[in-house]
TORVEXNU-315675 format. One record per residue (C-alpha): y, z, x; chain; residue in three letters; residue number from 1. Coordinates in steps of 0.5 Angstrom, whole numbers. Each point is the difference from the previous one (the first is absolute). Example, Ala and Ser with C-alpha at 12.3 -4.5 7.8 and 13.67 -1.06 7.14 Angstrom:
BEGIN
REC	y	z	x	chain	resn	resi
REC	-9	16	25	A	ALA	1 $
REC	7	-2	2	A	SER	2 $
***
This chain:
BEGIN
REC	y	z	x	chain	resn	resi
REC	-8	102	161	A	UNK	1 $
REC	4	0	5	A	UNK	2 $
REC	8	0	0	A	UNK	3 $
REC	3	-6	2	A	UNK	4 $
REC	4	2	6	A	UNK	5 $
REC	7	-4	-2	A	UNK	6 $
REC	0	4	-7	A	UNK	7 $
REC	0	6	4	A	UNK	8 $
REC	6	-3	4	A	UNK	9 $
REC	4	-2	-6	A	UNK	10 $
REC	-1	8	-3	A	UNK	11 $
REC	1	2	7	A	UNK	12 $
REC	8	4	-1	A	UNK	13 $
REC	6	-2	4	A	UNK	14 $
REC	6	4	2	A	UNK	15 $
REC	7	-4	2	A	UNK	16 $
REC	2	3	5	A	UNK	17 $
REC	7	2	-4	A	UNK	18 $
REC	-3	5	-2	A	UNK	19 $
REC	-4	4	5	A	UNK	20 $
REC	6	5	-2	A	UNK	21 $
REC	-1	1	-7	A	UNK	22 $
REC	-5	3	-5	A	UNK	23 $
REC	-6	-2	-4	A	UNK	24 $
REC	0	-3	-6	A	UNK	25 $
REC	6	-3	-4	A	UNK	26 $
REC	8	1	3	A	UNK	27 $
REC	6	-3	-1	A	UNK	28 $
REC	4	-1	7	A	UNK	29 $
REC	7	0	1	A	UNK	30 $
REC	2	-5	5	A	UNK	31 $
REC	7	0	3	A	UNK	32 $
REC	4	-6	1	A	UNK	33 $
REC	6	2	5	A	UNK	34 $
REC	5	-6	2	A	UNK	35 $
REC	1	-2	8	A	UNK	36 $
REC	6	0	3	A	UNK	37 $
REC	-2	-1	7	A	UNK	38 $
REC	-7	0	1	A	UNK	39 $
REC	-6	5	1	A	UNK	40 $
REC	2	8	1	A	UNK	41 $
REC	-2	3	6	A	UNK	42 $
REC	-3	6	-3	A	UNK	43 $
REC	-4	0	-6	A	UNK	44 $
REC	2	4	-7	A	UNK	45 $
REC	-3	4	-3	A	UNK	46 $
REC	-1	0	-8	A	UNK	47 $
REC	-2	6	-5	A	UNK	48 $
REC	-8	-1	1	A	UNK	49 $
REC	0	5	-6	A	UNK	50 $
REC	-3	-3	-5	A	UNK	51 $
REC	0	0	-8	A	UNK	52 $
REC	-2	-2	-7	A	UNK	53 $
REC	2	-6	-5	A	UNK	54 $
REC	1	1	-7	A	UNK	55 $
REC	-7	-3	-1	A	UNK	56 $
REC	-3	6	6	A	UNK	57 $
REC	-2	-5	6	A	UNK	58 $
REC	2	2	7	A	UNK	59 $
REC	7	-2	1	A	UNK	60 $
REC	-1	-1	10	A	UNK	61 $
REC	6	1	2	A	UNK	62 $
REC	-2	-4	8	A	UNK	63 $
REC	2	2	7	A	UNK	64 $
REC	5	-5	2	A	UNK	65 $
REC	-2	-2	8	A	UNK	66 $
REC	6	-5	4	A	UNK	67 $
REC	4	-3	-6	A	UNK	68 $
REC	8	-2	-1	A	UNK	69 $
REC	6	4	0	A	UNK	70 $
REC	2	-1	-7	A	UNK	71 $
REC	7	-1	-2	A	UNK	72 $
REC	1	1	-8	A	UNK	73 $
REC	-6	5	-4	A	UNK	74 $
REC	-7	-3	0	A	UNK	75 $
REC	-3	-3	-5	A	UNK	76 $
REC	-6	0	-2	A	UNK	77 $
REC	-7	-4	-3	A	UNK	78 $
REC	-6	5	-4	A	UNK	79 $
REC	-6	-3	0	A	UNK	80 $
REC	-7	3	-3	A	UNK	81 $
REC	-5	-2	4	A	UNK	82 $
REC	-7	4	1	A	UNK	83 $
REC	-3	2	8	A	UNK	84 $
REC	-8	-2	2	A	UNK	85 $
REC	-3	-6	-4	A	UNK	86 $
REC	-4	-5	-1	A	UNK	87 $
REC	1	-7	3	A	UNK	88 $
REC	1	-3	-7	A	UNK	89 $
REC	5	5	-1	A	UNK	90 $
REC	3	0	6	A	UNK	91 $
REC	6	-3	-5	A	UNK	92 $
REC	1	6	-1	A	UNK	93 $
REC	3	3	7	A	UNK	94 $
REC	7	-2	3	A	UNK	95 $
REC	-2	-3	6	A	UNK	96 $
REC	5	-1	7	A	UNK	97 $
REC	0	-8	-1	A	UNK	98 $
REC	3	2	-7	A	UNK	99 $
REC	5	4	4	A	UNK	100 $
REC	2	-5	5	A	UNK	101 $
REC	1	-6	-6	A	UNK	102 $
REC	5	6	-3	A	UNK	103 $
REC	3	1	6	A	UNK	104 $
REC	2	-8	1	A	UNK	105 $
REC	2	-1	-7	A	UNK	106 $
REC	5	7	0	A	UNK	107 $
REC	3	-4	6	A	UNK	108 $
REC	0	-7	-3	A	UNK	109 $
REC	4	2	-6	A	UNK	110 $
REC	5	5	4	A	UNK	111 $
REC	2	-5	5	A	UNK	112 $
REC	-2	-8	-4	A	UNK	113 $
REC	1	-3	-7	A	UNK	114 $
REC	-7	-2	0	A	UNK	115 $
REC	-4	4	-5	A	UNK	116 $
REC	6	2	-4	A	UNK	117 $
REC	-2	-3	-7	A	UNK	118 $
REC	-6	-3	1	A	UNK	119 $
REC	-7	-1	-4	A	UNK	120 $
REC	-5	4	5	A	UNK	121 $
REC	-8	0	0	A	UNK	122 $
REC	-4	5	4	A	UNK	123 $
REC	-8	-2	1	A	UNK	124 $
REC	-4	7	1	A	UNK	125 $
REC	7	5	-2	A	UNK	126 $
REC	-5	6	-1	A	UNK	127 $
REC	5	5	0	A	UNK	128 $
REC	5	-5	-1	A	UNK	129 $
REC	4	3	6	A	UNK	130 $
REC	3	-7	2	A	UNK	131 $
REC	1	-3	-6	A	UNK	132 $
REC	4	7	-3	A	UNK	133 $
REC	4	0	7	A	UNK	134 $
REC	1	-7	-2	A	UNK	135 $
REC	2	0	-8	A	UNK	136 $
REC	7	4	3	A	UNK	137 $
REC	2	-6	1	A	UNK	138 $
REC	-3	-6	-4	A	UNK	139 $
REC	0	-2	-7	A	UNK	140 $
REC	-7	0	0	A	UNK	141 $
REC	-5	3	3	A	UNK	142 $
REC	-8	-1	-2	A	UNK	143 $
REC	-4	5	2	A	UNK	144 $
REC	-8	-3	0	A	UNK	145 $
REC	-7	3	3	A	UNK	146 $
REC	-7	0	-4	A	UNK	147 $
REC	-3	7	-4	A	UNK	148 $
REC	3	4	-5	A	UNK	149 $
REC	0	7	5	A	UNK	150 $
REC	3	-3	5	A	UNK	151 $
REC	6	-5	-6	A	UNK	152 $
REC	0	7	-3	A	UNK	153 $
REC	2	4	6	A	UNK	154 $
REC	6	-6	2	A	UNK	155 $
REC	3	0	-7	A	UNK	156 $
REC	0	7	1	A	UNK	157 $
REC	4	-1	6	A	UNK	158 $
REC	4	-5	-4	A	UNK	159 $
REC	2	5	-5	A	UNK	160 $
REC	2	6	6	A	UNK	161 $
REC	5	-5	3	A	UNK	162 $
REC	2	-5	-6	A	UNK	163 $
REC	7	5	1	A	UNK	164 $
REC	1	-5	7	A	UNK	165 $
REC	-1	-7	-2	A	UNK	166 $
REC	6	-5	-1	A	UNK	167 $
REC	-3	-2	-7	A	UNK	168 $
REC	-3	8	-2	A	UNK	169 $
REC	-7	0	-2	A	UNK	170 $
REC	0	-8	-3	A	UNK	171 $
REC	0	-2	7	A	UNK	172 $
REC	-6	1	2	A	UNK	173 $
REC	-7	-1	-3	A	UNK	174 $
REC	-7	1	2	A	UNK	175 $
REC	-5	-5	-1	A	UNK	176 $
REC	-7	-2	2	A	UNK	177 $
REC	-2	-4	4	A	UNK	178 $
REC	-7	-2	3	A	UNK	179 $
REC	0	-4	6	A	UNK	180 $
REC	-6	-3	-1	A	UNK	181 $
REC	1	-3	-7	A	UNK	182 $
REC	4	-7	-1	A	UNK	183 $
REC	8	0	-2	A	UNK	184 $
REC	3	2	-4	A	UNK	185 $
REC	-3	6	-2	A	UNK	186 $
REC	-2	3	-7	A	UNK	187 $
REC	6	0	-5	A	UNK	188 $
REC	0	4	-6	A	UNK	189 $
REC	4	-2	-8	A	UNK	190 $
REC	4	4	-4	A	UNK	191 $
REC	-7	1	-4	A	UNK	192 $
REC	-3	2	5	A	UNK	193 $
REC	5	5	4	A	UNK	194 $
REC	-2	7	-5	A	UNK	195 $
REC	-8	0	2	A	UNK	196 $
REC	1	-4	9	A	UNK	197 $
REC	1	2	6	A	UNK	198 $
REC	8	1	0	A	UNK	199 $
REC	-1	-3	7	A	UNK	200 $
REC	-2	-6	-2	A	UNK	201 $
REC	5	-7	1	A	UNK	202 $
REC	4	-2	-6	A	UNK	203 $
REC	2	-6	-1	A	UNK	204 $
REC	7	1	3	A	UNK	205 $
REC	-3	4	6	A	UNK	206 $
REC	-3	-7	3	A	UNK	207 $
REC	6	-3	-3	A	UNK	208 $
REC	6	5	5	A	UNK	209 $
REC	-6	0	6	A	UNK	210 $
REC	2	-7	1	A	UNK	211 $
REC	7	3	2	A	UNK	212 $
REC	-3	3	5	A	UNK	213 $
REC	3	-1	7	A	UNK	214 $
REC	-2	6	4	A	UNK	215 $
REC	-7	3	1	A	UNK	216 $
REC	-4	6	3	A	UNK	217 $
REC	-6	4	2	A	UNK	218 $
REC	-2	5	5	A	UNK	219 $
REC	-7	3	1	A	UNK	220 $
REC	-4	-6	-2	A	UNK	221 $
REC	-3	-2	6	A	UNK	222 $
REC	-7	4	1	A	UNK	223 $
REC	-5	-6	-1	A	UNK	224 $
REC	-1	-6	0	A	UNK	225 $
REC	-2	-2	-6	A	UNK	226 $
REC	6	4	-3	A	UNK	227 $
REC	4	-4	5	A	UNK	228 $
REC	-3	-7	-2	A	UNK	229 $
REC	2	3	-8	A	UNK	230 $
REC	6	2	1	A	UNK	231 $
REC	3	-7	4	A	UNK	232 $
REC	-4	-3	-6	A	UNK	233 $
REC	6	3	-5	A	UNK	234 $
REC	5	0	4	A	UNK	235 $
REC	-1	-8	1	A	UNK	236 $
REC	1	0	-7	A	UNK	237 $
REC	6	3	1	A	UNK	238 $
REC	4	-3	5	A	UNK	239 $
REC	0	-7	-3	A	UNK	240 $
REC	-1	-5	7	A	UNK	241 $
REC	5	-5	-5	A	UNK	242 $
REC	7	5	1	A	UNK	243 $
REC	-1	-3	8	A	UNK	244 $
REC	-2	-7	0	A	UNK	245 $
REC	3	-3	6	A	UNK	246 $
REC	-1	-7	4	A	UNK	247 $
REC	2	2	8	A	UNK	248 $
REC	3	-6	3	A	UNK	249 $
REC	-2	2	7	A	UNK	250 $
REC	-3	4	4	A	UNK	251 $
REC	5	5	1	A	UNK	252 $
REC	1	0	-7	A	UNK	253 $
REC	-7	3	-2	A	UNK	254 $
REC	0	4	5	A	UNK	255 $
REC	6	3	-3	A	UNK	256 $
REC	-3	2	-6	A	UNK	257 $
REC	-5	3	2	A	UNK	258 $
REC	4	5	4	A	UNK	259 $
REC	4	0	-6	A	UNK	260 $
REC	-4	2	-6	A	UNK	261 $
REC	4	-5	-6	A	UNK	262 $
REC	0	2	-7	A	UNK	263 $
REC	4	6	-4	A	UNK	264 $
REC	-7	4	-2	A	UNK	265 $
REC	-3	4	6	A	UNK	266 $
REC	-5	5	0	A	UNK	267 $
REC	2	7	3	A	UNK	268 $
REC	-7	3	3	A	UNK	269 $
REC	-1	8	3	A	UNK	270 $
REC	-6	0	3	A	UNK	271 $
REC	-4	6	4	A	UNK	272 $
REC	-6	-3	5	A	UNK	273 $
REC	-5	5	-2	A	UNK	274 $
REC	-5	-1	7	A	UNK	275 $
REC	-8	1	-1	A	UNK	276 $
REC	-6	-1	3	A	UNK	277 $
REC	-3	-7	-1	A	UNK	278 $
REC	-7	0	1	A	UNK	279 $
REC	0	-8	0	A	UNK	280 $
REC	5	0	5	A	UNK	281 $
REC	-3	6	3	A	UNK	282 $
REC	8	2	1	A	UNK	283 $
REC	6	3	-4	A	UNK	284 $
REC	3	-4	-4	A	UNK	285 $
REC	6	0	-5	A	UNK	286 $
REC	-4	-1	-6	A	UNK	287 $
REC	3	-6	-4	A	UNK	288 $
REC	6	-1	5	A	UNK	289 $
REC	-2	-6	4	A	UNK	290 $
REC	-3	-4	-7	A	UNK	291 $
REC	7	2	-2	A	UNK	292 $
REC	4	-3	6	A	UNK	293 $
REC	-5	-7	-1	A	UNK	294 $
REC	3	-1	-8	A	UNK	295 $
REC	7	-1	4	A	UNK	296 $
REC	3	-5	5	A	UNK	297 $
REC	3	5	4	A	UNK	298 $
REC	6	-2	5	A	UNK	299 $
REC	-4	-1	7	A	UNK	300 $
REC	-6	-1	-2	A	UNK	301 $
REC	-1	-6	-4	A	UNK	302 $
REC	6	-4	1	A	UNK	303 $
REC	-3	-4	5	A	UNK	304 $
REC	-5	-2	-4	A	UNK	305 $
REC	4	-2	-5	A	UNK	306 $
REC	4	-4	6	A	UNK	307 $
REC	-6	-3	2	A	UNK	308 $
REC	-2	-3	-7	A	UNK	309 $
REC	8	-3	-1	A	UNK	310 $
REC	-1	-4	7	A	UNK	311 $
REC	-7	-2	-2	A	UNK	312 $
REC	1	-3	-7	A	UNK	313 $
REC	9	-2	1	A	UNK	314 $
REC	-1	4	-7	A	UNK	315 $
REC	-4	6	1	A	UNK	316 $
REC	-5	4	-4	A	UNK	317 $
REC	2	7	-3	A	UNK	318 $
REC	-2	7	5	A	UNK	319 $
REC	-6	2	-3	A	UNK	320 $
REC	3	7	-3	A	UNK	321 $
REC	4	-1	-6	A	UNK	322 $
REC	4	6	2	A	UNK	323 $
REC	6	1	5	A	UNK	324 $
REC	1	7	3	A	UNK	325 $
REC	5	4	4	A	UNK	326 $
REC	-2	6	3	A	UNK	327 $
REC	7	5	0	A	UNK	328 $
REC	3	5	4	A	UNK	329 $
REC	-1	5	-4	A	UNK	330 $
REC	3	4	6	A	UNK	331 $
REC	6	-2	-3	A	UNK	332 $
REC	-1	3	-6	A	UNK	333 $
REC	3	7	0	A	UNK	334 $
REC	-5	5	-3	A	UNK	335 $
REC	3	2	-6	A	UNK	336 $
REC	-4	3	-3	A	UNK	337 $
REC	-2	7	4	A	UNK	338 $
REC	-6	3	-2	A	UNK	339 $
REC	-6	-5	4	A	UNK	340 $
REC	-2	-2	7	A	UNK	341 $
REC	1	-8	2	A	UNK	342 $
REC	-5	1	5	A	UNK	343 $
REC	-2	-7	5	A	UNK	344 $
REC	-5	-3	-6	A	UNK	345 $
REC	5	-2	-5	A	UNK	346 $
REC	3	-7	-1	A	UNK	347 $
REC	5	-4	-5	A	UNK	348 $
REC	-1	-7	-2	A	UNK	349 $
REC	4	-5	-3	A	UNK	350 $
REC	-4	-6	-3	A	UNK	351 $
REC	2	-6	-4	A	UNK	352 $
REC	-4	-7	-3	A	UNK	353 $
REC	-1	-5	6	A	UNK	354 $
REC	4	-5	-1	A	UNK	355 $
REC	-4	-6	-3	A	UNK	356 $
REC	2	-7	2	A	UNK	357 $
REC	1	-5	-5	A	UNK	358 $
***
């Protein structure tokens, strides 16, 4: 019989390139934080790459860091557990530079703004649970959510290493499950049932503290199509178009919200284009990106049509995406954390409802 060609690929192994450095197997990576006071060095510094052992015997890698920050204060840092080479279903398991540049973003905000100080958070696709650990320094709740007991074993792993960091210590943080391809809200758990389930299931006051929600996450989600279409599934489920009900009173109005995202809730999105060759398009192609940019109304490019619809019917018709996005400068973003290459691929999104009229 012979073998389906897409379940090879699905067993195939995939490396992020955050670790081409680092062993095999299981490690534990040391990733430093360094405080900016005018920019990027210009020399690079070098760390310790000598490595060692954790209390559990994985391989502590301690990186060689390129052009980094000059730091100000000692360094802090973030321990994160993650295993090298794997398979697509696990790559949940690997740090990932989308989750990087999220981080990065998230350690200015809270060093130079009050937005995130405090809030209800939720990562899509944590996987390690970088972001959501960097976040968690800072916010009253963070819920750290992904699908497979190995890959929300190793993010509560990760929890546990870093709960010494977090403004509510460990109880700020919680990981549960979340498959985008089933409805909301998830499978919940009672007190019955706590001792034998999941300890990753959604208990009724989880869906009642998720509605508090006002920032979100996710890095490294957008490989696929079909994943893409699942993930704006959920994430529609999240940001609630209702929050951002507006009635433009003129043309110059609705082109204000669209180049200005309304709402308290967004989305905050890192993403590494990952380029293969298409035999449809017989070309190479970023898998899942344009999918991706087609779920939003992104500034440029489908405001003209909305215009068009208002002068059409004096009322308009809502844009055809239910989502705005803002593609960010992330040369504005000081690298903060030192141990990874940005390189020209990646990108970070800004995200919210589109605002519906009433």
């Amino acid at each position: 019989m012979a073998t389906c060609p897409f379940a090879l690929a699905y067993e195939m192994e995939v490396l992020s390139e955050v670790h081409l450095e680092c062993g095999s197997g299981c490690v534990v990576s040391c990733f430093t934080i360094s405080s900016a006071k005018s920019g990027r060095s210009s020399a690079a510094h070098q760390v310790d790459t000598r490595s060692g052992v954790d209390d559990d015997g994985d391989l502590i890698v301690a990186r060689r860091s390129t052009a980094v920050l000059v730091p100000d204060r000692p360094r802090e840092s973030i321990l994160i557990y993650h295993n090298m080479a794997t398979a697509i279903p696990l790559v949940g398991l690997q740090v990932w530079r989308g989750a990087l540049l999220l981080a990065d973003f998230i350690i200015h905000k809270c060093k130079n703004t009050s937005d995130f100080e405090n809030v209800t958070a939720l990562e899509f696709g944590c996987g390690t649970g970088l972001a959501g650990i960097t976040l968690a320094r800072h916010a009253k709740l963070v819920f750290l959510t992904d699908r497979g007991a190995d890959v929300l074993d190793n993010c509560s792993r990760n929890v546990f290493a870093n709960r010494g960091s977090f403004l509510r210590g460990e109880s700020g943080v919680r990981v549960r499950e979340l498959d985008w391809e089933e409805g909301w809200p998830p499978r919940t758990t009672n007190m019955q049932q706590a001792a034998t389930s999941s300890p990753y299931l959604w208990s009724q006051q989880d869906l009642k503290d998720v509605e508090d929600a006002t920032i979100f996450l996710a890095a490294d989600v957008i490989y696929s199509d079909d994943l893409t279409d699942a993930f704006f599934r959920a994430v529609s489920k999240m940001l609630l178009p209702g929050s951002n009900k507006v009635e433009p009173k003129s043309y110059l109005k609705a082109l204000e919200f669209l180049l200005t995202p309304p709402g308290a809730q967004a989305l905050y999105l890192g993403l590494e284009k990952r380029y293969n060759f298409s035999m449809d398009a017989l070309d190479v192609v970023a898998n899942g990106y344009a999918n991706f940019v087609g779920h939003l109304s992104v500034e440029g490019i489908l405001i003209w049509s909305f215009l068009v619809s208002l002068i059409q019917d004096g009322a308009g018709e809502n844009t055809s995406a239910a989502f705005l996005g803002k593609r960010l400068d992330d040369f504005t973003v000081p690298k903060y954390i030192m141990e990874y290459d940005r390189g020209t691929d990646l990108e970070l999104w800004e995200i919210c409802a589109a605002p519906q009229r009433q």
